[in-house]
matplotlib code that plots the C-alpha trace (Angstrom):
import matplotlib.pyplot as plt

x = [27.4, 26.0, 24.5, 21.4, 20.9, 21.8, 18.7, 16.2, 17.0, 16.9, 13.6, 12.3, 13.5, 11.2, 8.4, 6.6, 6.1, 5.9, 3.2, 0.5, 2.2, 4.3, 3.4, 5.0, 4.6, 6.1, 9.6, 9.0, 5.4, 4.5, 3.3, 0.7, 2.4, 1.3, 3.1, 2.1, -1.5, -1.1, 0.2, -3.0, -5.8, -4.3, -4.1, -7.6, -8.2, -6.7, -8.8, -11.8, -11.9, -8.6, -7.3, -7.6, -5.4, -2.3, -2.0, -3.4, -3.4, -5.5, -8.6, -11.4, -8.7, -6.6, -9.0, -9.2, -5.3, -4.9, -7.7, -6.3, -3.1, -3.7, -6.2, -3.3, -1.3, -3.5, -4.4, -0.9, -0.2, -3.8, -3.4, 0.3, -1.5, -5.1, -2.8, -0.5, -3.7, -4.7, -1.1, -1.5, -5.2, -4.5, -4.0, -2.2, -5.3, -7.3, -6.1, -4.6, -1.4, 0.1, 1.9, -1.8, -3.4, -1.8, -4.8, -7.7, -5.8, -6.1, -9.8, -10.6, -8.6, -10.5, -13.8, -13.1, -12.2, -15.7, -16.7, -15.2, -17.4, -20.1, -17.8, -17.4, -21.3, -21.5, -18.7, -20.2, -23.9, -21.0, -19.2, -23.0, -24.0, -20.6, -20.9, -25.3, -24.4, -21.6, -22.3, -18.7, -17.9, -17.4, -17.0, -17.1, -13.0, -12.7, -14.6, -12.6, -9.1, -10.1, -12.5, -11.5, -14.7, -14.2, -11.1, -12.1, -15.3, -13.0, -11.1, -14.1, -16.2, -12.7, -12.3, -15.9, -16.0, -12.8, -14.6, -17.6, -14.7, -13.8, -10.3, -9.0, -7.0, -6.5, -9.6, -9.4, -5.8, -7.1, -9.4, -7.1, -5.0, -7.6, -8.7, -5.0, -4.6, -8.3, -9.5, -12.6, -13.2, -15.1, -14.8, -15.5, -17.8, -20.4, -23.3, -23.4, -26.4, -25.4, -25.0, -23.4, -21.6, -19.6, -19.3, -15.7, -15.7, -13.0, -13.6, -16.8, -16.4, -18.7, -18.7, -18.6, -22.4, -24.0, -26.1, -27.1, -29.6, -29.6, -28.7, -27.4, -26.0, -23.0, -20.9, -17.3, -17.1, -20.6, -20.0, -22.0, -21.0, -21.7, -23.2, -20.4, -21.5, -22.5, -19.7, -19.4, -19.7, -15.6, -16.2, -14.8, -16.9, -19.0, -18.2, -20.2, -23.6, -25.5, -24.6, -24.4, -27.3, -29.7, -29.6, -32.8, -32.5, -32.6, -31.1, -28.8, -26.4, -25.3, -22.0, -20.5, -23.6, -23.6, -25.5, -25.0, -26.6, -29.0, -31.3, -33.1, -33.1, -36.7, -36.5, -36.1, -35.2, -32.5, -30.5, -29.0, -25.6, -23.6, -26.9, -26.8, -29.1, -29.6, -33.0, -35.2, -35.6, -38.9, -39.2, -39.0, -38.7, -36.0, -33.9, -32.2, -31.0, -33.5, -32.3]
y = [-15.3, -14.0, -10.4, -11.0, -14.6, -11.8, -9.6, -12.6, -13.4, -10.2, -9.8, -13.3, -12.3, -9.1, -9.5, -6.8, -9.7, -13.0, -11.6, -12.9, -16.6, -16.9, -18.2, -16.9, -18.8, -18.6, -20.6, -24.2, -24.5, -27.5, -27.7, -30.0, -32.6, -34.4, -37.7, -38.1, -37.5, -40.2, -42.2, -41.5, -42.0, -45.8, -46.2, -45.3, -48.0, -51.0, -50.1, -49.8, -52.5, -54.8, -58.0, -55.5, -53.0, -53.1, -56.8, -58.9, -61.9, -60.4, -62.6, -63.0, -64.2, -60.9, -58.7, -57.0, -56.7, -55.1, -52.8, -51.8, -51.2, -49.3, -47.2, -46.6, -45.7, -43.5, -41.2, -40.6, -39.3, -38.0, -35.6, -34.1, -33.3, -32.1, -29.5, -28.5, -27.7, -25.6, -23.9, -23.3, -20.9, -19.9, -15.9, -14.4, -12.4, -15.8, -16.5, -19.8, -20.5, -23.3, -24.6, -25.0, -27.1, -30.8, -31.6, -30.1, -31.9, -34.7, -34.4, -33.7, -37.1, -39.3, -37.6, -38.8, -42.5, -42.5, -41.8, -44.2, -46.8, -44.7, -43.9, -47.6, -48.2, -45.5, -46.8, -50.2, -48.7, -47.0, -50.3, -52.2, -49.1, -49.5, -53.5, -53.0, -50.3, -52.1, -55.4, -55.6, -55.4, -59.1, -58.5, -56.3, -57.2, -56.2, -52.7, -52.1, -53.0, -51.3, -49.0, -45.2, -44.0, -45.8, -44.5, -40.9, -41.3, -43.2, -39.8, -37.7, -38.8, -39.4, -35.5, -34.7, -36.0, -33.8, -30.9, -31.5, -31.6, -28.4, -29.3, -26.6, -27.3, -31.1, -32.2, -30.4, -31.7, -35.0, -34.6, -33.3, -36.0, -38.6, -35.3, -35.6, -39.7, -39.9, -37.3, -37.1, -34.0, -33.3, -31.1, -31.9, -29.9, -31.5, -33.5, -37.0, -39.7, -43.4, -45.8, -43.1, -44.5, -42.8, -44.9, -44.2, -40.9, -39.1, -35.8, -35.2, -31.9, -32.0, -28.5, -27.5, -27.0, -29.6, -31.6, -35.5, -37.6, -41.5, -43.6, -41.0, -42.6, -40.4, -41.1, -39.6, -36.1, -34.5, -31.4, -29.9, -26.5, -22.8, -20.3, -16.5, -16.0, -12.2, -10.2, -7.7, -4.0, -4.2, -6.5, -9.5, -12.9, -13.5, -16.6, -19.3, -19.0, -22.0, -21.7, -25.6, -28.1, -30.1, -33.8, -36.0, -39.4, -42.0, -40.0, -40.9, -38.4, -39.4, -38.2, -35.1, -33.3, -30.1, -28.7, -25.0, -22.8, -23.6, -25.9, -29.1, -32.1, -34.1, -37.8, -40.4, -37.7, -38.4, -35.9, -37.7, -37.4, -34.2, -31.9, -28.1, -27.8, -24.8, -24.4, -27.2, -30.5, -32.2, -35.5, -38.3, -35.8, -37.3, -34.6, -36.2, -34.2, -33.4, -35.7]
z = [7.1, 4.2, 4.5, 3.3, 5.7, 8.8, 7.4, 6.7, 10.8, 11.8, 10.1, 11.1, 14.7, 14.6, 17.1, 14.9, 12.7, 14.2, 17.1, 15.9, 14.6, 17.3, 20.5, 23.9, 26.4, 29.9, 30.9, 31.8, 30.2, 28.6, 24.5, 23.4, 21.5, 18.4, 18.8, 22.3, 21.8, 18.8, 21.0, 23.5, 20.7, 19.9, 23.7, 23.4, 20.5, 22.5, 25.2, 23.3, 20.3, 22.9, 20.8, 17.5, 18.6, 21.1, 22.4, 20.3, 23.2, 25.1, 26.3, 28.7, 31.4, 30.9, 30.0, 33.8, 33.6, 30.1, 30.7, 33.8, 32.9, 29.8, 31.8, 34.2, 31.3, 29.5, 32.8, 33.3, 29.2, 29.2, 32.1, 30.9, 27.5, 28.9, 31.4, 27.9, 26.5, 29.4, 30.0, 26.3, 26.1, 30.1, 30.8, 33.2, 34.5, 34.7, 38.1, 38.4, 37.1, 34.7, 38.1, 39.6, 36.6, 38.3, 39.9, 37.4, 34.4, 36.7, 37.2, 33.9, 32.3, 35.3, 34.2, 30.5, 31.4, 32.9, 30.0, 27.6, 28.5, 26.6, 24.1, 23.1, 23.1, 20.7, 18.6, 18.3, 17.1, 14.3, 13.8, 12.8, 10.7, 8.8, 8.6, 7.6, 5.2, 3.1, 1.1, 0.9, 4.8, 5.7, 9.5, 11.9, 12.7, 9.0, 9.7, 12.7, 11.1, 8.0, 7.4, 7.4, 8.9, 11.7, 12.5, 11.9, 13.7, 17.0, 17.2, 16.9, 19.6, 21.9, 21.0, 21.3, 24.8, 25.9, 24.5, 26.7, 29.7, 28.4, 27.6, 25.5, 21.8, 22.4, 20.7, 17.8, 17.4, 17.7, 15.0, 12.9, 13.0, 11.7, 9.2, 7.9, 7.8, 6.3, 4.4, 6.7, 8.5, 11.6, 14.1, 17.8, 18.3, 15.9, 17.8, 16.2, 17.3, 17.2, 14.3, 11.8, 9.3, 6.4, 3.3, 1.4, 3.7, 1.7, 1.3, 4.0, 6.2, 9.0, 10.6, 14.5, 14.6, 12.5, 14.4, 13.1, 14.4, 14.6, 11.6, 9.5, 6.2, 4.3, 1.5, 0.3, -0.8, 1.3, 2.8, 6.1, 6.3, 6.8, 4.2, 5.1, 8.9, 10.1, 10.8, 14.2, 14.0, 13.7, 10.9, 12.5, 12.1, 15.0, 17.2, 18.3, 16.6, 15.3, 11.4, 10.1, 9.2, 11.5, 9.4, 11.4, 11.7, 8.8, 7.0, 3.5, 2.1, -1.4, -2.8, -3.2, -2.2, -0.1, 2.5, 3.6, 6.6, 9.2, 7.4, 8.8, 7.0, 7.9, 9.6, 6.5, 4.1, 1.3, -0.5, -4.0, -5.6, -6.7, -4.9, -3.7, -0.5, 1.3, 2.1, 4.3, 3.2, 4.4, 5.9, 3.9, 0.8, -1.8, -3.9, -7.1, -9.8, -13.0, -15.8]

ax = plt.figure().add_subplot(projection="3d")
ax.plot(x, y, z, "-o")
ax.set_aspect("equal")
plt.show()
């Protein structure tokens, strides 16, 4: 083999310098996986919005069946992935073992399928926000099918719901993946109110503390994020601290406008196209830019 191949292995194969991008995990662990977890969120969909996603048969005499067998379904996938996530941030000084994670992954994928039933009410408040807020929608089958939003916005509050289980690294995987097929970025962590709706949506970042009211209105290119965060006395940033906007309710975001720090943005407020916000906006206050 080429000489200097042998010394790029050699130096790849270094543990001085993959440490930190490298991770070690003990024999017989399982990874997260990507595909599978794909697989899981449209699982999710047929269950959710069934006859638009999965089997398209599906009707009111079959409903009980296809329900219940992609339930079945989805518990068995869910729980592998929720106990790869937990193999994955586990320590070997935290006491329980990747061998002893069966039966919480178990818990934890039966605690979200209670859940989903929530899930979908809040998706359909989204799915009329989306249908209201477009004069070009012509059905909520078209919004579903169609609309990016809705498919970023699915995987965020399936995500946001495993976070509140605790479920380590799968959420923000799962957001990712709609981050990377749409263009729309949100973290789980956010806290969204009902009927959101994202118009376009390419382009939005939503950060992990923003918190949105009801009937928040967005469109493509707006940006909730954090102004540089305070750093420790070993000048490392400082973790989990409220550091992204409060938007109230009634609230329209127009294009490509940002809004940095802790702010508040008042009930009824809007914030007009191309706009720099980072102080408080009052309620029902309107900022345009000066012509």
């Amino acid at each position: 083999m080429n000489k200097k191949i042998l010394d790029a292995i050699k130096r790849l194969s270094d543990i001085e310098g993959f440490r930190d991008v490298c991770h070690q995990h003990n024999e017989n662990n399982p990874m997260p996986s990507v595909e599978v977890l794909d697989e899981i969120v449209q699982l999710i969909r047929a269950i959710l919005f069934p006859g638009y996603f999965g089997n398209a048969a599906v009707n009111t005499k079959t409903m009980l069946y296809h329900i219940g067998v992609n339930i079945d379904k989805l518990q068995v996938m869910l729980s592998s992935q929720i106990k790869a996530g937990l193999c994955f941030e586990s320590r070997p000084d935290a006491g329980i073992s990747c061998y002893d994670m069966d039966k919480l992954a178990r818990e934890k994928s039966t605690e979200f399928i209670i859940m989903l039933p929530h899930i979908r009410e809040e998706l359909h408040t989204d799915v009329i926000a989306a249908f209201n807020g477009d004069p070009a929608a012509k059905s909520f089958g078209e919004v579903i099918f169609c609309y990016p939003s809705i498919r970023a916005i699915s995987n965020y509050r399936i995500a946001n719901a495993l976070l509140h289980l605790d479920v380590p690294l799968i959420p923000r995987i799962i957001t990712e993946m709609a981050h990377s097929e749409t263009g729309i970025d949100i973290h789980p962590g956010a806290t969204i109110g009902e009927y959101f709706t994202i118009d376009h949506g390419t382009g939005v970042v939503i950060g992990e503390t923003a918190i949105l009211g009801n009937n928040v209105k967005m469109y493509q290119g707006v940006t909730l994020g954090a102004k540089s965060f305070p750093l420790d006395e070993n000048g490392n940033p400082i973790k989990g601290i409220q550091r992204h906007p409060r938007i109230g309710n009634n609230v329209i975001i127009y294009s490509n406008s940002t809004i940095l720090g802790t702010v508040t943005v008042g009930d009824g407020a809007v914030i007009g196209g191309n706009i720099w916000v980072d102080t408080d906006v009052a309620p029902g206050a309107k900022l345009v830019q000066h012509k």
